[in-house]
C-alpha positions in Angstrom: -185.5 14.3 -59.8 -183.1 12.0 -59.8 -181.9 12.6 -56.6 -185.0 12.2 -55.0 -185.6 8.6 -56.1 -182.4 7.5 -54.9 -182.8 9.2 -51.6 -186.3 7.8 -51.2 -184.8 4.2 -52.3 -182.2 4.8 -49.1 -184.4 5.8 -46.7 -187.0 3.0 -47.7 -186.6 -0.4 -45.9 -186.3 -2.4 -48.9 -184.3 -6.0 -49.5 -180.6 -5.3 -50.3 -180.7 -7.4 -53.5 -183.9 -5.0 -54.4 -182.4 -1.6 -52.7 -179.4 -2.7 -55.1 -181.2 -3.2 -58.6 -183.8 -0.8 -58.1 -180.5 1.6 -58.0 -179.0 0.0 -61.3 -182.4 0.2 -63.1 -182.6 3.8 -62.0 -179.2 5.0 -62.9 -179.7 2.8 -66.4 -182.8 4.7 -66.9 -181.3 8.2 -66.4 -178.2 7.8 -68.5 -180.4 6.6 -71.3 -177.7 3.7 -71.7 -177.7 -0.6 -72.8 -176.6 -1.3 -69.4 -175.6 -0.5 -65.7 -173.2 -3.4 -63.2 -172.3 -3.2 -59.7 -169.7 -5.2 -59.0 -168.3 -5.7 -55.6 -163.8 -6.6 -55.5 -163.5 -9.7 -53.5 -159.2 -10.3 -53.4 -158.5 -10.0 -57.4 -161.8 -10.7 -58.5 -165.0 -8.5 -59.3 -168.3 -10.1 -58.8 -171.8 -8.7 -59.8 -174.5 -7.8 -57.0 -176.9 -6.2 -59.1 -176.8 -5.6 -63.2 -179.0 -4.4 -65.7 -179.8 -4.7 -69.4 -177.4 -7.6 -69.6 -177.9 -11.1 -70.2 -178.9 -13.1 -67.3 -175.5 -15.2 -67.4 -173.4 -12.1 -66.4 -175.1 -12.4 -62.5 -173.0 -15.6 -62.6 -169.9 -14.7 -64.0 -166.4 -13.5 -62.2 -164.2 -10.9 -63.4 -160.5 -11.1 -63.0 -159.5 -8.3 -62.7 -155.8 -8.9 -64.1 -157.9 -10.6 -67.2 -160.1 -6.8 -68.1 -158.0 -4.1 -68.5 -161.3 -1.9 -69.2 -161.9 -3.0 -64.5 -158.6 -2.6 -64.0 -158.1 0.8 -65.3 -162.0 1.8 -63.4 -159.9 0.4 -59.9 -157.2 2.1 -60.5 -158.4 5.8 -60.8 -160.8 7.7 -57.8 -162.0 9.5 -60.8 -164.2 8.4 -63.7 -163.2 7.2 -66.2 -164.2 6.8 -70.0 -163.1 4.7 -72.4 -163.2 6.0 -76.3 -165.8 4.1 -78.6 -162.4 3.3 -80.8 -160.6 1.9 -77.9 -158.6 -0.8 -78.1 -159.1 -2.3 -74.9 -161.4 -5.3 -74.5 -164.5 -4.6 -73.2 -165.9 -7.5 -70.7 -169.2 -7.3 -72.2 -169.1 -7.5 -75.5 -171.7 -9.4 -76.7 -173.7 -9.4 -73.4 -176.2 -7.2 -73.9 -179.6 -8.0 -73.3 -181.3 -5.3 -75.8 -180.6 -7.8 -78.8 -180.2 -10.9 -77.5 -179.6 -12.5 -80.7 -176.7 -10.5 -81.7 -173.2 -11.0 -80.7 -173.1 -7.0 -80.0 -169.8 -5.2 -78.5 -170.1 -2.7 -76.4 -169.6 0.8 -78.3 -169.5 3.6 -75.1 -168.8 2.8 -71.4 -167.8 4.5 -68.3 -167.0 3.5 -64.9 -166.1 4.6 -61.8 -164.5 2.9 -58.7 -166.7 3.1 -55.2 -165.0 3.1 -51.7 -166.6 2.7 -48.3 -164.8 3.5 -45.5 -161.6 4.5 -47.4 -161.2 0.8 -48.6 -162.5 0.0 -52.3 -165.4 -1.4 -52.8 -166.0 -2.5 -56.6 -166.9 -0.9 -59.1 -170.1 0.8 -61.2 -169.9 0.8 -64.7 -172.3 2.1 -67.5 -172.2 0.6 -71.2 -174.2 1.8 -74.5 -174.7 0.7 -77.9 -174.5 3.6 -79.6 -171.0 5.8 -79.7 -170.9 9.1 -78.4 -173.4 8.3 -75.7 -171.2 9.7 -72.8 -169.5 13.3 -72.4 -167.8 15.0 -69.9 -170.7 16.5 -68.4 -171.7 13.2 -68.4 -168.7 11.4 -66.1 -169.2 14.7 -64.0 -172.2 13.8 -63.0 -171.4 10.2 -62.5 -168.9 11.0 -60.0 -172.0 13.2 -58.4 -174.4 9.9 -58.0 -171.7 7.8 -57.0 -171.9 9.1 -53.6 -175.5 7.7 -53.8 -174.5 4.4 -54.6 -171.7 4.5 -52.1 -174.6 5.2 -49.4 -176.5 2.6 -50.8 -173.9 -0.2 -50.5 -172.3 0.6 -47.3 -176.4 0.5 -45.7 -176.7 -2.7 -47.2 -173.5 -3.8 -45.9 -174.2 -2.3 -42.7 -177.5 -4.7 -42.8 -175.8 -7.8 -43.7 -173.5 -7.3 -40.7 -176.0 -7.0 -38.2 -178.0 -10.0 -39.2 -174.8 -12.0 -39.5 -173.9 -10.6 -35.5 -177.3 -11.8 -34.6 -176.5 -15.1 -35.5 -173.2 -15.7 -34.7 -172.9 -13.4 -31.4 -173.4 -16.4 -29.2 -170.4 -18.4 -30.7 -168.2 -15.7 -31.7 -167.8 -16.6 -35.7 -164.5 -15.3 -37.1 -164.8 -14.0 -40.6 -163.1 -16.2 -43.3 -160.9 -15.4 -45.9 -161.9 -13.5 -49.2 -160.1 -15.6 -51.3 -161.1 -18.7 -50.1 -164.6 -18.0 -50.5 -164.6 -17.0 -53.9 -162.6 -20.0 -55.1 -165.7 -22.1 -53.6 -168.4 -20.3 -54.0 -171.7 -20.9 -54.0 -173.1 -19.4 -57.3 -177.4 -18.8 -57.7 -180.3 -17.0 -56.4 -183.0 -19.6 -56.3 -185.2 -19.8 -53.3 -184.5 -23.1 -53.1 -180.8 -22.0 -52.9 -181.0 -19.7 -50.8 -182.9 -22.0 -47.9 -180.6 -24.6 -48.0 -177.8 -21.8 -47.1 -180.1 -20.0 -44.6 -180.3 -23.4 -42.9 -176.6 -24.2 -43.2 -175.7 -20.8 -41.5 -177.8 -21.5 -38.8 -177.0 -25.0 -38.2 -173.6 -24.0 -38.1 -173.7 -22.6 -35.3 -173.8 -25.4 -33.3 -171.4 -28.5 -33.0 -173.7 -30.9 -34.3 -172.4 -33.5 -37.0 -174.2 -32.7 -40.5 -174.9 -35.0 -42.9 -175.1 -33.6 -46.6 -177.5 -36.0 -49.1 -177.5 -35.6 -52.3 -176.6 -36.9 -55.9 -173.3 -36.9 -57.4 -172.7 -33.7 -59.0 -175.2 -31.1 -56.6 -171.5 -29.9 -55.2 -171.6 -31.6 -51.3 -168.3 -30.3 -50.6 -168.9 -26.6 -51.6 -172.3 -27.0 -49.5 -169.5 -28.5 -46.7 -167.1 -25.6 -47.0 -170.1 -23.2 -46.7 -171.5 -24.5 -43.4 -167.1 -24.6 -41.9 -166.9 -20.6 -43.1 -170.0 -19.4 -41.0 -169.1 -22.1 -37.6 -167.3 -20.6 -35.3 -164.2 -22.8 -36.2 -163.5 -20.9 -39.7 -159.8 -20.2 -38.5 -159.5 -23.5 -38.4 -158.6 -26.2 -40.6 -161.1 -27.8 -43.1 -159.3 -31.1 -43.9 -161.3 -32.8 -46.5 -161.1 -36.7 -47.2 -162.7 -38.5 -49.9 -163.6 -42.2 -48.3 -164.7 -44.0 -51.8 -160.5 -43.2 -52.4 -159.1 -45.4 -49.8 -157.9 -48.3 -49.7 -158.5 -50.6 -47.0 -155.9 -51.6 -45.6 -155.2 -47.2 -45.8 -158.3 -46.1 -44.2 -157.5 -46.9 -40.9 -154.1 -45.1 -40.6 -155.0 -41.9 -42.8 -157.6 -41.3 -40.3 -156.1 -41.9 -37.1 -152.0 -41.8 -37.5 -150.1 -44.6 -37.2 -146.4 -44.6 -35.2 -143.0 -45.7 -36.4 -143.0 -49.3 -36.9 -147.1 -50.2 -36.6 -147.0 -51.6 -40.2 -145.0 -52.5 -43.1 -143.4 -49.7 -44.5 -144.7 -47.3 -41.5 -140.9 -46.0 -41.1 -141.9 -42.6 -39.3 -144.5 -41.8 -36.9 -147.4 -40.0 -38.8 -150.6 -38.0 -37.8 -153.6 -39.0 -38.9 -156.7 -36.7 -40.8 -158.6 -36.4 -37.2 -155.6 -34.9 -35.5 -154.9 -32.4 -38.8 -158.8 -31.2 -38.4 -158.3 -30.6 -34.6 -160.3 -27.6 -33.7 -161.7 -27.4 -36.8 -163.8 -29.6 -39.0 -163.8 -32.9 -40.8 -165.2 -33.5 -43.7 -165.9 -37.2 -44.9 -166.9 -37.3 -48.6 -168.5 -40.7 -49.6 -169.0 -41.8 -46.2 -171.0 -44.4 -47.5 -167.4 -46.5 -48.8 -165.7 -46.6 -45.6 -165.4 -50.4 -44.3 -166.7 -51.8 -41.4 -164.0 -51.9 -39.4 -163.2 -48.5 -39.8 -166.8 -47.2 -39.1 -166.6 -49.0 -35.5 -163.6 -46.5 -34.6 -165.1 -43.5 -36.4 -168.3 -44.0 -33.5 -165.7 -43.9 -31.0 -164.6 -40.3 -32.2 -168.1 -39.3 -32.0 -168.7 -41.0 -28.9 -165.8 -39.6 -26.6 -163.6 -37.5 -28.8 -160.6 -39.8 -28.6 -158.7 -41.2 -31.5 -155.8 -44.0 -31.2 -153.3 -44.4 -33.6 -152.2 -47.4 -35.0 -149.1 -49.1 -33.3 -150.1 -47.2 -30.4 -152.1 -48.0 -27.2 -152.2 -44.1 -26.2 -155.4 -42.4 -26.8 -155.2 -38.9 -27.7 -158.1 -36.1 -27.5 -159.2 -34.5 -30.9 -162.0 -31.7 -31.2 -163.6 -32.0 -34.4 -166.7 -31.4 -35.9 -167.9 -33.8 -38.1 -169.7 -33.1 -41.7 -170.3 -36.1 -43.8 -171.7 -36.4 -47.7 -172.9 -39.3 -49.5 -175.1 -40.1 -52.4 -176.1 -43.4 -51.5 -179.1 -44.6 -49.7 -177.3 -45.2 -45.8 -181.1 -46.4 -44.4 -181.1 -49.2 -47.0 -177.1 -49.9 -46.9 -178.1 -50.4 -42.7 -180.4 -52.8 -43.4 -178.3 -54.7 -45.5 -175.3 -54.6 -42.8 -173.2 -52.7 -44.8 -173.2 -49.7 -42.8 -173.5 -49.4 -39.2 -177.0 -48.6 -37.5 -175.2 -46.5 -34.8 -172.9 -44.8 -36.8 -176.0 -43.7 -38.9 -177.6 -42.7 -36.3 -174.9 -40.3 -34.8 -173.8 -38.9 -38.5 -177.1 -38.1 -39.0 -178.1 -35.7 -35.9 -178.9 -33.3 -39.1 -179.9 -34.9 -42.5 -179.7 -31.9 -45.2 -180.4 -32.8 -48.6 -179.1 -30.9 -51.7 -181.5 -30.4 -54.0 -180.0 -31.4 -57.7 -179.8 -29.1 -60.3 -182.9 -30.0 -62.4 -185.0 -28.4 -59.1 -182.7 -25.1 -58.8 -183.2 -24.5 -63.1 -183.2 -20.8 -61.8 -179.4 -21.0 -61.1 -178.3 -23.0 -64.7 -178.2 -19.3 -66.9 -175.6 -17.9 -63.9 -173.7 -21.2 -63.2 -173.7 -21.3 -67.4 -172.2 -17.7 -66.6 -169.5 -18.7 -64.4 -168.5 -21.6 -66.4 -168.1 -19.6 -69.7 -166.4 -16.5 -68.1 -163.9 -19.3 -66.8 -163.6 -21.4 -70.2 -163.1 -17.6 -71.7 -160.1 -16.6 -69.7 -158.5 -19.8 -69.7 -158.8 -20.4 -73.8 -157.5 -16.4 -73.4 -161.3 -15.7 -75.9 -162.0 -12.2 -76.5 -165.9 -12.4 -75.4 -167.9 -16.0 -75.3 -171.8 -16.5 -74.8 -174.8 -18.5 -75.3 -177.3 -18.3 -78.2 -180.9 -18.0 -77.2 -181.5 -21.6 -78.9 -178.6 -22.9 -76.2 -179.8 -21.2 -73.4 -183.1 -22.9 -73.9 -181.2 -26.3 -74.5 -179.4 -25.8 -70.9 -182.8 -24.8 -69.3 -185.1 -27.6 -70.9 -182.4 -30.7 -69.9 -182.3 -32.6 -66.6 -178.9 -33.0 -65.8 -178.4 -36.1 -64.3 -174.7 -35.3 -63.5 -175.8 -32.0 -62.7 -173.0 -28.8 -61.8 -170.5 -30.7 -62.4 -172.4 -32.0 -65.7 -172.8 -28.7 -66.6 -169.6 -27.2 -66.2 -168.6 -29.8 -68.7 -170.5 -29.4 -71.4 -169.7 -25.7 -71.7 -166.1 -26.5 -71.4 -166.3 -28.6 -74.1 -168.8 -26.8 -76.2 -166.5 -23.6 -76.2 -163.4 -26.0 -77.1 -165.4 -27.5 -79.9 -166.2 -23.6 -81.5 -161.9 -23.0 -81.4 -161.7 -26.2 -82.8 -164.4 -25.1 -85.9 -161.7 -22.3 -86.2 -163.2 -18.9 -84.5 -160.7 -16.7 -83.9 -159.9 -15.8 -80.2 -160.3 -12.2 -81.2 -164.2 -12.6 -82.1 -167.1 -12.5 -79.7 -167.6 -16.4 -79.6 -171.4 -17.2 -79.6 -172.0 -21.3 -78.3 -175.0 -22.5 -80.0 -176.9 -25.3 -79.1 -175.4 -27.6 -81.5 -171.9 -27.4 -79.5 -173.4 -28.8 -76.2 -174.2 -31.9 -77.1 -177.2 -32.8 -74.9 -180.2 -34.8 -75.4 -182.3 -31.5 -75.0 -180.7 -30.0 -78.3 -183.0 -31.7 -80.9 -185.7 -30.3 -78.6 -184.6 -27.0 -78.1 -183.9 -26.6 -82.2 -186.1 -28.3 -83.5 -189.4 -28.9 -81.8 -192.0 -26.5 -81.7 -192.7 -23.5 -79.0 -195.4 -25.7 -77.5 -193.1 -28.0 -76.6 -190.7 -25.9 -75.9 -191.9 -23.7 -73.1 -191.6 -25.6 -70.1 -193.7 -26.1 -66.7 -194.0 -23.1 -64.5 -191.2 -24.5 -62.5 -188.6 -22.9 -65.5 -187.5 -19.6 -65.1 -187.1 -18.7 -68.4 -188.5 -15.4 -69.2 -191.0 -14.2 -71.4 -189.0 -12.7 -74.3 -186.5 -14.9 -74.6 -189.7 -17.6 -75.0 -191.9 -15.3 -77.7 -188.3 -14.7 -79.4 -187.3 -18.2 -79.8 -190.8 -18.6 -81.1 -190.5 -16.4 -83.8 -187.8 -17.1 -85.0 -188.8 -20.9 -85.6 -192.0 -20.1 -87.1 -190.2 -17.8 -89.6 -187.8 -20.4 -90.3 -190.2 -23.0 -90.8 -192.2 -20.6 -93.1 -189.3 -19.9 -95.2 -188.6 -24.1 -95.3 -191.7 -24.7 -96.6 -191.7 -21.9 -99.4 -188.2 -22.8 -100.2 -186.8 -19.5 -99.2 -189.4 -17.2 -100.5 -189.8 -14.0 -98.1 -192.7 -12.9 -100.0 -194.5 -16.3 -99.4 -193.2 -16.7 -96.0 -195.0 -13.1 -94.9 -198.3 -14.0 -96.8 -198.0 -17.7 -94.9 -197.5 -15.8 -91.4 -199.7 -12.7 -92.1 -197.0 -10.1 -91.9 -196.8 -7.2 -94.2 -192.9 -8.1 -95.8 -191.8 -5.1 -94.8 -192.3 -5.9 -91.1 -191.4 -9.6 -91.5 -187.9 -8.4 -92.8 -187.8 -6.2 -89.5 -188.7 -8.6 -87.3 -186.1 -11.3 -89.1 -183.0 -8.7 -88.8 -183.9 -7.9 -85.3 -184.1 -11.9 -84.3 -180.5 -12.1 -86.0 -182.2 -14.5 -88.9 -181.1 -11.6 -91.5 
């Protein structure tokens, strides 16, 4: 039976991100287990593609694999491979199962299995249950039988991405970039809005048009920047990055263009300038917005004619660069005030793209949260660290006016405040919303569900809503009875017996 669902599921034109989790949902399903991952190795690091029964931060987290023992020991065997409930290995989800969200759970039975396609390895699947004893040897028997299945349906997905990504880069011959490189800036959600903004980048990549990236402090320009140089044809080239709002003045001039021996004071060698670094590549000028007038008159030339000049010099030389700009200033108004040039405008903006902030991608904060705590967990060396439902909420009902970059603060220093409240680095670490410290906490604790649930725009699901919901009507029952279950059941119209239930299942027991 199973067999046939996962041959139809091949055979089906479906979306890879569907083809993908319709096979994890499957597999989950069949094994009767708390949850299936496919994780794809990209250099030393294993990323999800497609999970189930997890929390939804795991989609955004990164495994090193150096940093799980439980991966590295899946990677390093073609056979399957189970790991004892009384194991002493760390398991890298403990506590991120989704079946009790408000339990720091570990993981009690798992299994994995390494996939290859082509001879080279893939990733890895793994399986994980709650309950010990949940996997035999007939079991990992037929785990290596289904793997072939999942093999199949990974190497026709990747067989789909590459022929959409020769489709669009046939004309201009894209080189691929390096693994490592794009994990270390990656670009991590699955919002639509997301998405387009990368579907347009890819494509406007392919030509040698400047781009200029809008957007607020925070929204990640230069990630956006290093996205659009990896799919140009010019990836094997160098991305020299320059942040303008850093210069100084009487700098500006000479880190851009060179300068030769003698041009100023203190110029005692002859010295290439950012332009010539980038050539055959691409430049990319972060706070274009600060660079001074005098400097902006020579950058037009660059655009003009492709010919720099370096200071001390009457020599011009030839550069091919591509151009990508950021700034999170208004350029239109800084032209009419005559701090910015109206022609330079003009030419950085051939392609305005504006980065949406993170308050209109909310879909993304639970696996950037991911990211940010799987990080803040390796580096504080932390057994297991999550978010309590009460914090998720807090992350998904704020506005984030510093937004990624806001974020990935307030997690690092939520999980620093729980070490310093003296958890031990051995426990599975649970952030609740009383560590972020964010104006949304006194909300997101405190207020009712009405107030709680947000606008349709907020992807926050269902039963993490009616859960939350629960639990603050039971506390507020128990308040106002000072403590008295009996009182509290009669108040809500629960038999006691249930209302005990439902308060050990919502972790209030």
């Amino acid at each position: 039976m199973l067999e046939e669902i996962l041959v139809v599921d091949l055979v089906t034109d479906l979306p890879a991100a569907v083809r993908l989790q319709r096979l994890v949902t499957t597999l989950c399903n069949h094994f009767t287990c708390g949850a299936v991952g496919l994780l794809k190795l990209e250099h030393d690091v294993l990323k999800p593609v497609a999970m189930y029964g997890l929390v939804r931060d795991a989609l955004g987290r990164r495994f090193t694999v150096a940093e799980h023992p439980r991966l590295a020991a899946i990677l390093a065997s073609r056979n399957p491979v189970r790991f004892e409930p009384d194991s002493e290995l760390p398991d890298p989800y403990d506590g991120l199962l989704a079946e009790k969200p408000g339990h720091a759970l570990p993981v009690h039975d798992c299994m994995g299995i390494s996939l290859y396609i082509e001879g080279r390895c893939w990733g890895v699947l793994t399986l994980d249950a709650l309950q010990a004893g949940s996997f035999s040897q007939a079991t990992l028997f037929e785990l290596q039988r289904f793997s072939l299945f999942v093999e199949a349906a990974v190497r026709i997905t990747e067989l789909e991405q590459a022929n959409r990504a020769l489709r669009l880069n046939h004309q201009n011959g894209s080189q691929q970039f390096e693994p490592a490189a794009q994990q270390r800036y990656e670009l991590i959600g699955q919002s639509k809005v997301l998405q387009q903004i990368l579907q347009e980048l890819t494509v406007v990549a392919t030509s040698d048009l400047p781009v200029l990236l809008l957007g607020e402090t925070g929204v990640g320009k230069e990630l956006f920047a290093r996205h659009l140089h990896r799919s140009s044809s010019r990836s094997g080239k160098p991305l020299i990055y320059i942040n303008c709002a850093a210069l100084p003045e009487s700098l500006a001039e000479s880190e851009l263009f060179g300068h030769n021996k003698g041009a100023f004071s203190g110029a005692h060698t002859e010295r290439a300038g950012r332009f010539e670094a980038a050539d055959g590549g691409t430049l990319f000028l972060d706070e274009v917005g600060e660079l001074p007038l005098g400097v902006q008159a020579k950058l037009l030339r660059v655009l003009q004619n492709g010919e720099i000049q370096r200071l001390g010099s009457d020599k011009p030389r030839q550069v091919n660069v591509r151009l990508v700009a950021a700034t999170n200033r208004d350029l239109k108004q800084q032209v009419k005030q005559g701090e910015f040039r109206a022609d330079l405008y003009h030419r950085l903006s051939v392609y305005p793209l504006p980065i949406p902030p993170l308050r209109e991608r909310r879909d993304d904060i639970p696996l950037l949260a991911g990211h940010f705590l799987e990080q803040n967990r390796g580096r504080l060396g932390l057994r297991a660290l999550r978010l309590s439902p009460e914090a998720e909420l807090a992350l998904l009902s704020y506005d984030w006016p510093g937004n990624v970059r806001e974020l990935e603060h307030v997690i690092s220093r939520a999980a620093i405040k729980a070490l310093s409240q003296g958890v031990a680095r051995t426990d599975i670490v649970t952030l609740g919303a009383e560590l972020l410290d964010i104006d949304s906490v006194t909300a997101a604790v405190q207020h009712s569900a009405q107030n709680l649930i947000p606008s349709n725009n907020l992807a926050i699901p269902l039963k993490l809503a009616v859960s939350q919901l629960q639990r603050q009507m039971i506390e507020a029952a128990l308040q106002q009875h000072s403590g008295s279950w009996s009182q509290a059941a009669r108040q809500l119209e629960l038999d006691p017996s249930n209302l005990h239930k439902l308060a050990q299942r919502l972790g209030l027991k």
